[in-house]
N, C-alpha and C positions, 0 to 999 in steps of 0.2 A: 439527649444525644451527647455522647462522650467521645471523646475523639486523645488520639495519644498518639506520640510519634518515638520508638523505644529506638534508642541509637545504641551498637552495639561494637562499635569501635569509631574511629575518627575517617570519614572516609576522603578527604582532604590529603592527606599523608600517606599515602598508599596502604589502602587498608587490607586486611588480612581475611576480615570479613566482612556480610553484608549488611546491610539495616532492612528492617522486619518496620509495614509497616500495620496496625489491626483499627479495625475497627467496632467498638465495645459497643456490642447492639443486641437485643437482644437476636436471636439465630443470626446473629452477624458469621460471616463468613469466608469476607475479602482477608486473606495473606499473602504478600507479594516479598518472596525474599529476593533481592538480585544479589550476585556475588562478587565477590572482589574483582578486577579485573586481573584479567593475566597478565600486564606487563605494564613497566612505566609508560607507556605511550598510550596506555589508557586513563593515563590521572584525569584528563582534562573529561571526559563519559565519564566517569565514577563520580568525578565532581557533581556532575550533575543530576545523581541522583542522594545526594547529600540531604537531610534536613533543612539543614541550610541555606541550598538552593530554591528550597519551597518559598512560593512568594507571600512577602511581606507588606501590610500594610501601608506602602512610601509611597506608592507611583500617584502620578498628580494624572487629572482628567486630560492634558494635552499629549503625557505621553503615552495611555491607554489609546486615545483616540487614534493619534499617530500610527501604532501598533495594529489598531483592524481597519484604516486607511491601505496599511498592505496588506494584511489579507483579503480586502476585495478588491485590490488592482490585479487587470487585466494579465499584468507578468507575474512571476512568481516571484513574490520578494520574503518568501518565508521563514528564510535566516532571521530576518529585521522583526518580523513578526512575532517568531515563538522565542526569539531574545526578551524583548521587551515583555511578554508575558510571563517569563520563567522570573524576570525579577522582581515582580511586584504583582499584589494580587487585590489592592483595591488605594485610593485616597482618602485624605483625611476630610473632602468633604462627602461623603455614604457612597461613591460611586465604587465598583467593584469590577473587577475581570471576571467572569461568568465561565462556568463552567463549559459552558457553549464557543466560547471564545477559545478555550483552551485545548476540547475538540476539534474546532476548527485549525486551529497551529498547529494540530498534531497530524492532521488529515493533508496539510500541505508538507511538513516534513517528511511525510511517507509518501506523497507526491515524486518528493524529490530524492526517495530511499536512503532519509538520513532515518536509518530507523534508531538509532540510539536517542536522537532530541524525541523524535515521534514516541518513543517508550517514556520518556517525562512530561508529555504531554498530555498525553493519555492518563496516567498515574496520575498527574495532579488533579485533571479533571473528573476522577473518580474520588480523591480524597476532597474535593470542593466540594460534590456531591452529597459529599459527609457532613460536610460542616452545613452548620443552621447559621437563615439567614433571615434577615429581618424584612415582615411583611410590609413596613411604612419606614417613615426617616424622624418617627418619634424616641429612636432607642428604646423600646420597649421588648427587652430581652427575654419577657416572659412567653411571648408569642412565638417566638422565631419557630421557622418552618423548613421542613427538608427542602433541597433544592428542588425542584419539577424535573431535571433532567433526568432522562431515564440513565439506570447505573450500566445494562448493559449493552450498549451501545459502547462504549470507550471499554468497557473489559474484552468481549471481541476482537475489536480494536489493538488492544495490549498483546493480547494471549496471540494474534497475529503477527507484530512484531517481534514479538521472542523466539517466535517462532523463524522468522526471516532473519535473527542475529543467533542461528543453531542454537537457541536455549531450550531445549524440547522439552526437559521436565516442569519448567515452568509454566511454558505455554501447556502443554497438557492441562496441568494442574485448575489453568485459570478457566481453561474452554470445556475442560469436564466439567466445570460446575456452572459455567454458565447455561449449560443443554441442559443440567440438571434443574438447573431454575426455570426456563425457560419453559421444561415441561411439569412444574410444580406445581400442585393444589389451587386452582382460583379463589376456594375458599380460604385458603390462608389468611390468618389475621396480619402477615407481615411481606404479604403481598409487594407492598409500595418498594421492597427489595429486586422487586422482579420486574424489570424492564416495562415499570409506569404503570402500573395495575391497581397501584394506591386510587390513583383519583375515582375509578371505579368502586370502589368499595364506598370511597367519602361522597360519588352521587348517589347509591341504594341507600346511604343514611339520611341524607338530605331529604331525597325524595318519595318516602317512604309511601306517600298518600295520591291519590288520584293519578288519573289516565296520562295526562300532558308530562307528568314526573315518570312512569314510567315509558313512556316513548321515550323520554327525552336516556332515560335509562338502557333502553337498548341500543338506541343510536349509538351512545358512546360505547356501551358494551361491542359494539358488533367495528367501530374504530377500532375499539385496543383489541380485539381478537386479531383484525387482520394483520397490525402493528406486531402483537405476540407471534404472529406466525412467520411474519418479515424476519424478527429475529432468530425465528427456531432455524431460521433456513439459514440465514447466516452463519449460525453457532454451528450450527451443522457439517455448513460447508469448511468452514474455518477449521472445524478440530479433520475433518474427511484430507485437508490439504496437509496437517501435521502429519498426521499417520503417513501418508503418502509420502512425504520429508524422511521419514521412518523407514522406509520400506514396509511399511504395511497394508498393506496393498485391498487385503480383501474386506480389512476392518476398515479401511477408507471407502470401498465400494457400497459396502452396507449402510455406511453412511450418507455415499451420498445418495444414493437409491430410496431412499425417505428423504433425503432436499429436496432433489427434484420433480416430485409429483408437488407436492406443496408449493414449490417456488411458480409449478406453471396456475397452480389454484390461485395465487394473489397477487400474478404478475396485472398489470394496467400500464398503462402507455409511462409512467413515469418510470413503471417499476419492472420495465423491459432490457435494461441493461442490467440490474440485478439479476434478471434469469439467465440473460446470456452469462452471464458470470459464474452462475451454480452450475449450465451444463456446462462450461468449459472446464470447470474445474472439475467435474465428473470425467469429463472429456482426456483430460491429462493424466487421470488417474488408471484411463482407460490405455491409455497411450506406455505411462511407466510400466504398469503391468505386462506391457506386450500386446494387446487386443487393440492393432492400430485401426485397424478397417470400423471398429464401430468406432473407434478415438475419431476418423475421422468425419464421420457422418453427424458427430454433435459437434466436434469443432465449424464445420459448414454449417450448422442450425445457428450455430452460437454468430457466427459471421456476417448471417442472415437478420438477425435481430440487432444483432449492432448496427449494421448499415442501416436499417429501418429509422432505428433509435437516430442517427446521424442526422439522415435527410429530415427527420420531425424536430432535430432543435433540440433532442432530450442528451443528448451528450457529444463533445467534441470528436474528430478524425482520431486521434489517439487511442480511440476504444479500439479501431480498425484495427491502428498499430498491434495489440494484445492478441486478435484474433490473429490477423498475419502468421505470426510468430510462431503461435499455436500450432497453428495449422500446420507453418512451415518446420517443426523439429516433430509433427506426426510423417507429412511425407518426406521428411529427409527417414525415418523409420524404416519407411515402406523399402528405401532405396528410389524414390523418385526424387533424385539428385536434382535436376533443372526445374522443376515445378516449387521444389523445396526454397532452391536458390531465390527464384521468381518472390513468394512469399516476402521471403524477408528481405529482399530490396528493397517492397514496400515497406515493409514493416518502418526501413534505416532512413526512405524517404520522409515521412511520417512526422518520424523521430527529429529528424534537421530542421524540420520544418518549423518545428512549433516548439523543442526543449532545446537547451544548452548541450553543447559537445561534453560539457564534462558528466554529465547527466549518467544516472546507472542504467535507462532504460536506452540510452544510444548504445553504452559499451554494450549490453544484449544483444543489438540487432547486429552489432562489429562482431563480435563474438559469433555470431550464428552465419552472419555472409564468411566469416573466413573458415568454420566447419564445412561450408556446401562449397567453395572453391576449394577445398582442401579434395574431398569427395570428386569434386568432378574433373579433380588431375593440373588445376591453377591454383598451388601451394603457395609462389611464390607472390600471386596476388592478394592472399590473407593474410599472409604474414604481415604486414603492416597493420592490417585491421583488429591482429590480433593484440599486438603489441599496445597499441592506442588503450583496446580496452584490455589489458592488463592495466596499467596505468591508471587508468580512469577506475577499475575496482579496487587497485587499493589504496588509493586514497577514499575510497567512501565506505569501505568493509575492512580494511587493515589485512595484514598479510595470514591472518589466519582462518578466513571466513570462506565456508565452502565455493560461494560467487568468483571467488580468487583464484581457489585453485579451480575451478571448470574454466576460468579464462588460460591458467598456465596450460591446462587438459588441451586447452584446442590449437595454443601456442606449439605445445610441442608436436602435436600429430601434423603440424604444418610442414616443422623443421624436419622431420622421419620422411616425410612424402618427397623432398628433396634431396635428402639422401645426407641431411645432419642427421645423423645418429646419437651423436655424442654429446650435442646442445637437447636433443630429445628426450636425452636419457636423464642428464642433470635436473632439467625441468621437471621431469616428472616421480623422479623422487622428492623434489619439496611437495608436487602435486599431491602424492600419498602421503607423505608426512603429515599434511593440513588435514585429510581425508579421515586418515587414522584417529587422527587427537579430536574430530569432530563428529566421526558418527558413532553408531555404535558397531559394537563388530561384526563384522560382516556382512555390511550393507552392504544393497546391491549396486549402490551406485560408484564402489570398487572396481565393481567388473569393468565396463568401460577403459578404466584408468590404467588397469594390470593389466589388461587387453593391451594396451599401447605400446605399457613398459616393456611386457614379453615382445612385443617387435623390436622393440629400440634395442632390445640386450641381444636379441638374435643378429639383427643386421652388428651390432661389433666383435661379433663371432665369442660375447660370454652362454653359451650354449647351453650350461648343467641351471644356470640361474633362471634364463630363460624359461625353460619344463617348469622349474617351480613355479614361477610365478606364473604360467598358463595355469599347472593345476589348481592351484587357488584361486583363480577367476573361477571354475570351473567348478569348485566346490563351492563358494560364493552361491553361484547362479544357482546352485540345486537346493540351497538353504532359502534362496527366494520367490523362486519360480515354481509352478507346478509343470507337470509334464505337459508339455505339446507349447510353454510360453516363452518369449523369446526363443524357438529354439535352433536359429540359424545362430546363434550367439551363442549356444552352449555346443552346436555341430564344428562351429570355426576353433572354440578353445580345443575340444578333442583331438582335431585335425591338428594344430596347432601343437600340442603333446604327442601326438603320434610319428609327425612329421622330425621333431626333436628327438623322439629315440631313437628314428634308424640315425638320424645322422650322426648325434654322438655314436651311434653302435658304430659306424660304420668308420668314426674317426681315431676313435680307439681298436680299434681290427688294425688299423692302416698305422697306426705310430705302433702295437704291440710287431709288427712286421718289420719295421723299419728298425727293434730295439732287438729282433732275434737274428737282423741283418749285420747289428753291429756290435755282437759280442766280443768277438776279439778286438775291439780298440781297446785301447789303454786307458781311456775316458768315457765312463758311463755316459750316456746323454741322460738328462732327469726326463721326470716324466712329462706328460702333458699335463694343464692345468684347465678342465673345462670350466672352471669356478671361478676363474679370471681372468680371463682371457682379454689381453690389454690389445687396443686398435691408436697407433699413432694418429694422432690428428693430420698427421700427411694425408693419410690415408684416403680422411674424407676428402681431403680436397683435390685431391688426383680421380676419386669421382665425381668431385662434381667439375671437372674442365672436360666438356665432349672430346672425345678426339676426334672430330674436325668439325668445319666450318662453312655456311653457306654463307658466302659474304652477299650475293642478291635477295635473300631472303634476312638473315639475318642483320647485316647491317655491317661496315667496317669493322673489323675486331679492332681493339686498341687496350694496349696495358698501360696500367695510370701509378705513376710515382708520385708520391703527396706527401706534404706533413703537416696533416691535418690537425686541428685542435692547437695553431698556434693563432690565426686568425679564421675569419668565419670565412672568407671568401672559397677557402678549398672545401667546406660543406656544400657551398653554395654550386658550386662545380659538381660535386657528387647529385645534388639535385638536379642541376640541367642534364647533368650524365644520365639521368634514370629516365628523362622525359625523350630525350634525343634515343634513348633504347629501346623506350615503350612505342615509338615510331620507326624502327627497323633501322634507323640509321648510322646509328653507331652501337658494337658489341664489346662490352668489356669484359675481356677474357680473366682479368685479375688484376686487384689493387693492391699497392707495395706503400708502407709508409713507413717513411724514413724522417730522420732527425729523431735525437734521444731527448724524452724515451720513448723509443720506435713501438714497441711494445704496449705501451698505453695510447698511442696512435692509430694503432690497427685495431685495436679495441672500438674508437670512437667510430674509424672507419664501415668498421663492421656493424656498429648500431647504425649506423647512418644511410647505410646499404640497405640493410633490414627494411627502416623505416619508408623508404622512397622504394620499395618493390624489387629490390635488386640481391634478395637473397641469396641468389645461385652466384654471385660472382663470390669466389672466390677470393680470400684477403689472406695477406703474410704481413710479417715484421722486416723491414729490412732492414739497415747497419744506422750507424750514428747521424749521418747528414754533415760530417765535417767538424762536429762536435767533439773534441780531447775526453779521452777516457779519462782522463781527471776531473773535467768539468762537472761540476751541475747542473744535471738537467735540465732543458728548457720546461717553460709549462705546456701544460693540455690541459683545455679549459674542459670541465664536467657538463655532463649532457645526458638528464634522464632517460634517453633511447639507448644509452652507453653506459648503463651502471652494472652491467656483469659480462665477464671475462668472457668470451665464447670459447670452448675448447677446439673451435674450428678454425681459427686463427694459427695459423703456421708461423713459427719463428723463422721459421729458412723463405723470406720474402723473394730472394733470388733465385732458391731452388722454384719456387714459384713460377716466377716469371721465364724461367726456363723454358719447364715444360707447355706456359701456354703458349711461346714461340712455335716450339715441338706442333703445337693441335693446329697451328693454323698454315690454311696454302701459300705458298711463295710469294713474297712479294706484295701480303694482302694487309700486315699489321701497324698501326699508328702506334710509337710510344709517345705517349705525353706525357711531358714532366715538371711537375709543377714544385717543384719544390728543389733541395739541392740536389746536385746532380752526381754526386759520389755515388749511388747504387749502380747509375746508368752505363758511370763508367768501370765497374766493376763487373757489371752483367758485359758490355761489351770486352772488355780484357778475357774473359774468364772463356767468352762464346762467341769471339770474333766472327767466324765464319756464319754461324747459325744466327745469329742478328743482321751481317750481309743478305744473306740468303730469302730470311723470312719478312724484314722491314720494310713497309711500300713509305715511312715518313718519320723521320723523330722531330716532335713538336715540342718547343721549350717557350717556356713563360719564364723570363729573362730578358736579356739586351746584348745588345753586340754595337761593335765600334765602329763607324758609318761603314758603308759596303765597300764603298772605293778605295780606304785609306790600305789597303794592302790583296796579298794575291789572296788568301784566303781570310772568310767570315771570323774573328775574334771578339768572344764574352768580352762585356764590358763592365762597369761595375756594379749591376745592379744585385738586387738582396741575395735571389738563389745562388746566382755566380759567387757572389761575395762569402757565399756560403763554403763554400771549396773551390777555390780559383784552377786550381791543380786540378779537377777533374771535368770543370766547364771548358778547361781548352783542351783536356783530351777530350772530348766527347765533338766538340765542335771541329778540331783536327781529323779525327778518326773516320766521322760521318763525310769528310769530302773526300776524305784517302778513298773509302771504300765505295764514294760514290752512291753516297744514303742519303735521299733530299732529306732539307731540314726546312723547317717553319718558324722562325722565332715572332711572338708577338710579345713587346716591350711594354711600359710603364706610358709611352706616351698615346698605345692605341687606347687605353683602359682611363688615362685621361681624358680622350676624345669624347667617350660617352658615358658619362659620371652619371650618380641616381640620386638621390636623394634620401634619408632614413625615413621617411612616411612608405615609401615601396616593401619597407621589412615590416613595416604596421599595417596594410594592405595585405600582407602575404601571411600576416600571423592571424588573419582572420579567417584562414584555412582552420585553425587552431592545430596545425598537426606542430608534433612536438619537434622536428627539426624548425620549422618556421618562429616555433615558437621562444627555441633555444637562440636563433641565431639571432633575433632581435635583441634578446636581451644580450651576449656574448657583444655583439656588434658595440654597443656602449665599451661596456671593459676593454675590449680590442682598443676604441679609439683613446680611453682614456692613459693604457697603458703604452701605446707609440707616445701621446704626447710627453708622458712620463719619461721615458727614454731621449724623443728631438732637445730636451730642454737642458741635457746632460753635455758637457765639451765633447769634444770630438772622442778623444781618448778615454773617455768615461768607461771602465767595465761594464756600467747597467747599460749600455746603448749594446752591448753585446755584437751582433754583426751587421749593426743598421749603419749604413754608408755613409762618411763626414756630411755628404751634399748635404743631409736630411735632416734641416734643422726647426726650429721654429718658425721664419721666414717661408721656408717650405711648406712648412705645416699647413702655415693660414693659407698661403697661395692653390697649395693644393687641396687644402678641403674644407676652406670657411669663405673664398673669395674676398678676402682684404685684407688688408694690412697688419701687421704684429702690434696688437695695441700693448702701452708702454705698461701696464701690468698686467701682469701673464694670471690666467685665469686657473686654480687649482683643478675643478673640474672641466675640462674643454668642450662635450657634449653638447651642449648650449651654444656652441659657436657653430656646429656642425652645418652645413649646408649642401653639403657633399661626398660622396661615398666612390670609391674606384672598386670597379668589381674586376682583378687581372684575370683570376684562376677561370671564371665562368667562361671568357672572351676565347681565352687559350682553349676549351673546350668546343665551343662552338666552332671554332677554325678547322678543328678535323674532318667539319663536315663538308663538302669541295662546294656543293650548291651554297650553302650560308657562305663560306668563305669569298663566295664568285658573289654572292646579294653584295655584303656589306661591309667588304673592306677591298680598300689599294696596297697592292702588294710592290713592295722594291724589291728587286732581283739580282741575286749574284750569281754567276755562271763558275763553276771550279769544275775543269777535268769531264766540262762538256753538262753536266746537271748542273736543274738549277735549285737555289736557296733562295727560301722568300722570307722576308723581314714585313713585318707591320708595324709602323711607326717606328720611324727612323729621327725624329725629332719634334720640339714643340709646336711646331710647324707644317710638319705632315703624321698627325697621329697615324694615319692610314685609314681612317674611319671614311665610308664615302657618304654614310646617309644616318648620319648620327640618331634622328627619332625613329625611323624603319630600322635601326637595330635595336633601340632600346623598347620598339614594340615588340620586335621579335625575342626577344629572350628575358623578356618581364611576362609574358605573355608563358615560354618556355615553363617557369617557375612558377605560375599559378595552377598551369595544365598538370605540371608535376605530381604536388601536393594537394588537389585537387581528387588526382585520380588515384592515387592510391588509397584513398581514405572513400572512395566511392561516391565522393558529394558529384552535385549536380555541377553543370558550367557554373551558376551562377549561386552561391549557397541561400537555399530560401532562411527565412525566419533570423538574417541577419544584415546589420547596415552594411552597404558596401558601394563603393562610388567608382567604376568601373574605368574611368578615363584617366580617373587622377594621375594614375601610374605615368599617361604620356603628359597631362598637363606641368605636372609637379618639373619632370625634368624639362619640359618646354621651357619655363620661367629661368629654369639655371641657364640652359645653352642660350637663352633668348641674353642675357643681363651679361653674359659670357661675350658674347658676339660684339654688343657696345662697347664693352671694357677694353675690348680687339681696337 
């Protein structure tokens, strides 16, 4: 046996092409070309299938052992596992990694749908299978013997993989010939190529002579037959699943219509999740095609043997997951939306239970719960789930992998259902983009997609673009479909183009009218442009603000000024804001952020809104925050729920907040202001009368100068104030002229009840990506104030942080001791406490919380009164410091919790449920001594 490895450029370097690998046998047959990758961020996959990479003779016995030490633990440690196999493939005392071993890392990588390690996997342990190995550990190289494993088992294997990383011609190529083998000649002299048929040939030579040699000869024979047929069904189903990937629908049916009689001839109790496997995959093919009703009747067969298979110990709950799934995108098919839903709850329960959140088989079930809330008219409750597994697939498929775009697919039909068009539309051009460059032309798995985009260009009134792109869904579906298949899908495109011609007919009638109206002017009006037809982003957001409001049903309305992404706490505020809505109690009619640049503010906003369930509120830009049009901009700290611009974001944050004055009834609206107050008082100068009118409370997160020291309440120096002086005391002046309660809750109520940074490690075990961002943010936040206290007062980098707030301050307020005499470069280590204002100020809107857990001080101006919370170090205001820090730790997990669908308590992860009160018990307890 000859074995060669022909390198045909450097693939290390961004190669151009790929490396060919053969094996010189005779009817040898294995060629495996993979191709360069498409882009530098695949160097590090290309690397790995490098020459190169093929393991080396180094590795010692401790760190092989190491290596299948994780492959048989209990968790999945398969990174560790098929790492250390990929680098070495035997030691220098005769011990070796076995083909078997390499199978097995390949079969855990594809556990975990790393299908790019799992394609090196596979491959190696097919070219092991090549390589001769020695029968004893006398080095007697004359002997050496094929490996025993059989070859196709890992080609299967492969040709599957490629198939799941869109490489179709390859996979074709490897699973065509493996069926070919599969149903090859038993007589064949080179049998031992065909998945272990060698050893039978070497026992009819052995035992040529009497009765007990031939018993013992058919036993094995009638073994590897039913072994042969385990694979035919496999190869079978495997290549039935490519076509399918294909749109080929009926060469996939014929296929698998010879699996599955076979699969049920050599199914046995082990080998009963195999069959549920071949009808489901029948079952799916049955389904893409359109014939849901019989898709469903084997998906329930297939459900039934899994569960069977479960209760007997032959495979884990997870098998459930798969069927779920199935089942649940046949009846989401049917249109049986809540059954559909049903499904894949389970499926997401399943899923949390037993993989990791970053897992590709979670983003599935995210991905398919926010399809069936999209469908059953709760847009706004998928949209986080979709988000999540956007995310989550492209870090494990990269942005160009069909997986990808059917997560952007269900992303955008969220944002359409609520009435973003313009985020729907952008979405789903990259959606096609991916689509185009990956299948072939005109698949049908298009339709769907153009389906979409022909809403999204309708709803922004591009109308000519719209018709086309229904009729190309339309021609799409008849290059793939036979008549009578999907055909409520090819009735809604017709519909869909038909509906589009009277209206363009009927809008071009009505401008040609309007243009023979106005001949005599002196100025042509141009024509109408149904070919692009531009929709301002005002647009959408003036629908999406109801006009009006049921504040007993709905919940207080309240508009939120913020300048988010300068610290985490106003995230953290946006999070309790979604949890306090999701319970009717407060409604945000629309969020403004302010401070430059405003701009990338409402951006973060906007993800953040997204992510915590709160897609329908509406977000603008508003002005600088007090910031010199000279200056340079403050930062916004990055946030992968906030890496692309939404074109739903309005720059006119005031004209915003205007009109959600405008939606809501007299007297019923909170504004909360957490940030500087220049918008506030800009919105009040500009709408004096109509913020009289519509205001029941302006709430500021700020400070004021004790109640008594004059007739009216005056800003005192704290950060927002200090932010614009000039419009903290118009706003505080204005609000008692016109006789508009105000609530301010200061720096010393947010001292009262401090948390600790284990509460943001608790909360990130949600894994949702605000939780996750703001832990990490929460670090840089602190290291950056200390960076700033340790500057003179006068310092430019202290930028608008108040003399008081020095290092002294620092430790006092958030390490509890003393300034030790060298100042420590990173502070984090010292941390012992964390001030949440923004969150506090939020909670106060609500009159019940406000009446649980805080003492209000009162000023009376002009007959109304102004309440202050914490009024100094001495009376924070706080009345029940751990029943509020239950209450709105509690707020914050319910949050992030629910929009991502997890359970109260998430299974299949460590979680120590008390801590949250424990942790800060320890502070206010050692707090209380120090008193």
């Amino acid at each position: 046996i000859h074995h060669a490895i022909v390198r045909t450029s450097d693939v290390s370097c961004y190669p151009s092409a790929g490396w060919q690998t053969t094996c010189l046998k005779r009817k040898a047959w294995w060629q495996l070309r993979i191709p360069a990758p498409s882009s530098i961020t695949d160097r590090t996959r290309a690397a790995a299938f490098s020459p190169d990479a093929l393991p080396q003779p180094r590795q010692t016995s401790a760190v092989r052992s190491m290596a299948m030490s994780g492959a048989s633990d209990s968790k999945p440690k398969a990174e560790d596992c098929h790492r250390n196999l990929s680098d070495s493939s035997g030691s220098s005392d005769g011990s070796r990694a076995s083909p078997t071993q390499y199978l097995q890392a390949g079969d855990r990588a594809r556990d975990t749908l790393d299908f790019h390690r799992a394609t090196k996997m596979y491959q190696t342990a097919i070219e092991y299978h090549r390589r001769p190995r020695m029968p004893g550990s006398g080095g007697d190289t004359m002997n050496m013997k094929p490996h025993p494993l059989p070859l196709m088992e890992p080609s299967i294997k492969l040709g599957v993989c490629l198939c799941e990383l869109a490489r179709y011609k390859e996979a074709e190529s490897i699973l065509t010939r493996c069926l070919e083998d599969a149903h090859g000649d038993d007589g064949d002299d080179d049998d031992d190529d065909r998945g272990g048929s060698g050893g039978r040939n070497e026992s009819k030579a052995e035992d040529v002579g009497g009765r007990a040699g031939r018993g013992d000869e058919s036993k094995a024979d009638d073994e590897s037959k039913a072994a042969d047929d385990v694979s035919r069904v496999k190869a079978l189903t495997a290549l039935a699943a490519l076509y399918r990937a294909q749109s080929r629908y009926e060469a996939a049916i014929e296929l698998h219509e010879r699996a599955v009689p076979l699969a049920r001839d050599v199914a046995s109790g082990e080998n009963g999740v195999d069959l549920a496997r071949s009808i489901a995959g029948y079952a799916e093919t049955l389904r893409k095609s359109g014939r849901l009703v019989r898709a469903e009747a084997h998906h329930r067969e297939a459900l039934a043997l899994r569960t069977n298979a479960v209760e007997e110990g032959a495979c884990s709950e997870l098998e459930l997951g798969v069927s779920y799934t199935q089942l649940g995108c046949t009846l989401a098919g049917m249109r049986r939306d809540e059954d559909a839903y049903d499904r894949h709850r389970k499926a997401l329960a399943l899923r949390y239970k037993y993989l990791d959140f970053s897992h590709g088989l979670v983003a599935e079930s995210l991905n398919y719960c926010a399809e069936c809330l999209c469908r059953l008219g709760r847009a706004v409750e998928g949209i986080p789930l979709a988000l999540h597994a956007v995310e989550i697939r492209k870090e494990l498929f990269g942005t160009s992998h069909p997986s990808y775009a059917h997560a952007l697919s269900v992303l955008a039909s969220c944002y359409q259902a609520i009435g973003r068009s313009l985020d729907a539309c952008e979405i789903l051009e990259r959606c096609l983009e991916i689509c185009e460059g990956t299948f072939q032309r005109n698949h049908a798995n298009l339709v769907p997609n153009l389906m979409s985009y022909g809403a999204a260009l309708r709803s922004t009134g591009n109308l000519a673009k719209a018709r086309a792109v229904y009729e190309r869904a339309t021609a799409i579906h008849r290059i793939n479909f036979k008549d009578g298949q999907n055909a409520d899908v090819l009735r809604k495109c017709r519909f869909e183009v038909d509906a589009l011609d009277d209206r363009i007919e009927e809008l071009n009638a009505s401008h040609a009218s309007k243009v023979s109206c106005s001949t005599a002017s002196s100025t042509p009006r141009s024509s109408m442009s149904l070919e692009s037809a531009a929709v301002d982003s005002s647009d959408d957001l003036v629908h999406a603000i109801p006009p009006s409001h049921d504040v007993s049903t709905q919940g207080t309305p309240v508009i939120v000024f913020t300048d988010i992404g300068r610290d985490v706490d106003d995230e953290m505020a946006m999070v309790l804001l979604s949890s306090l809505k999701r319970r009717k109690r407060l409604n945000p009619v629309a969020v403004v952020a302010t401070l430059s640049p405003q701009r990338d503010r409402a951006d973060l906003a906007r993800g953040s809104l997204d992510s915590t369930g709160m897609a329908d509120v509406p977000v603008g830009a508003g002005g600088r925050g007090g910031v010199a049009e000279d200056a340079a901009p403050l930062e916004v700290y990055a946030a992968s729920h906030a890496q692309r611009k939404s074109p739903s974001v309005t720059d006119e944050g005031l004209e915003l907040a205007r009109r959600a004055l405008e939606s809501v009834p007299d007297r019923s609206c909170r504004i909360l202001c957490l940030a500087s107050m220049s918008d506030v008082a800009t919105l009040m100068r500009e709408n004096q009368e109509l913020v009289r009118k519509k205001t029941k409370e302006v709430v500021i997160m700020g400070g004021v100068n004790p109640p008594d020291s004059g007739d009216y309440l005056t800003p005192d120096t704290a950060y927002n104030n200090n932010c614009d002086m000039a419009a903290a005391e118009y706003v505080y002046r204005t609000c008692q002229d016109l006789g508009i309660p105000t609530a301010t809750l200061s720096r010393w109520a947010a001292y009262g009840c401090p948390i600790r940074p284990r509460l943001l490690d608790e909360l990130a075990k949600t894994k949702h990506a605000v939780a996750a961002n703001v832990r990490k943010k929460s670090k840089d936040s602190i290291d950056q104030l200390w960076n700033k206290v340790v500057h003179p007062p006068d310092h430019p980098k202290r930028e608008k942080l108040p003399a008081r707030c020095d290092a002294e301050w620092f430790f006092a307020t958030f390490c509890d001791e003393e300034v030790p005499r060298t100042l420590p470069s990173s502070i984090w280590t010292k941390v012992q406490k964390l001030n949440m204002y923004d969150p506090l100020a939020v909670l106060i809107c609500v009159e019940s919380h406000r009446a649980s857990h805080f003492r209000c001080a009162t000023k009376v101006v002009r007959g109304v009164e102004h309440v202050v919370i914490g009024t100094s170090p001495d009376d924070t205001g706080v009345a029940d410091r751990m029943a509020l820090y239950k209450e709105y730790s509690a707020l914050f997990v319910e949050a992030l919790q629910s929009s991502l669908l997890e359970p109260t308590m998430p299974l299949g992860r460590e979680k120590e449920p008390d801590v949250l009160v424990e942790e800060t018990a320890k502070i206010l307890h050692a707090r209380s001594r120090a008193a």
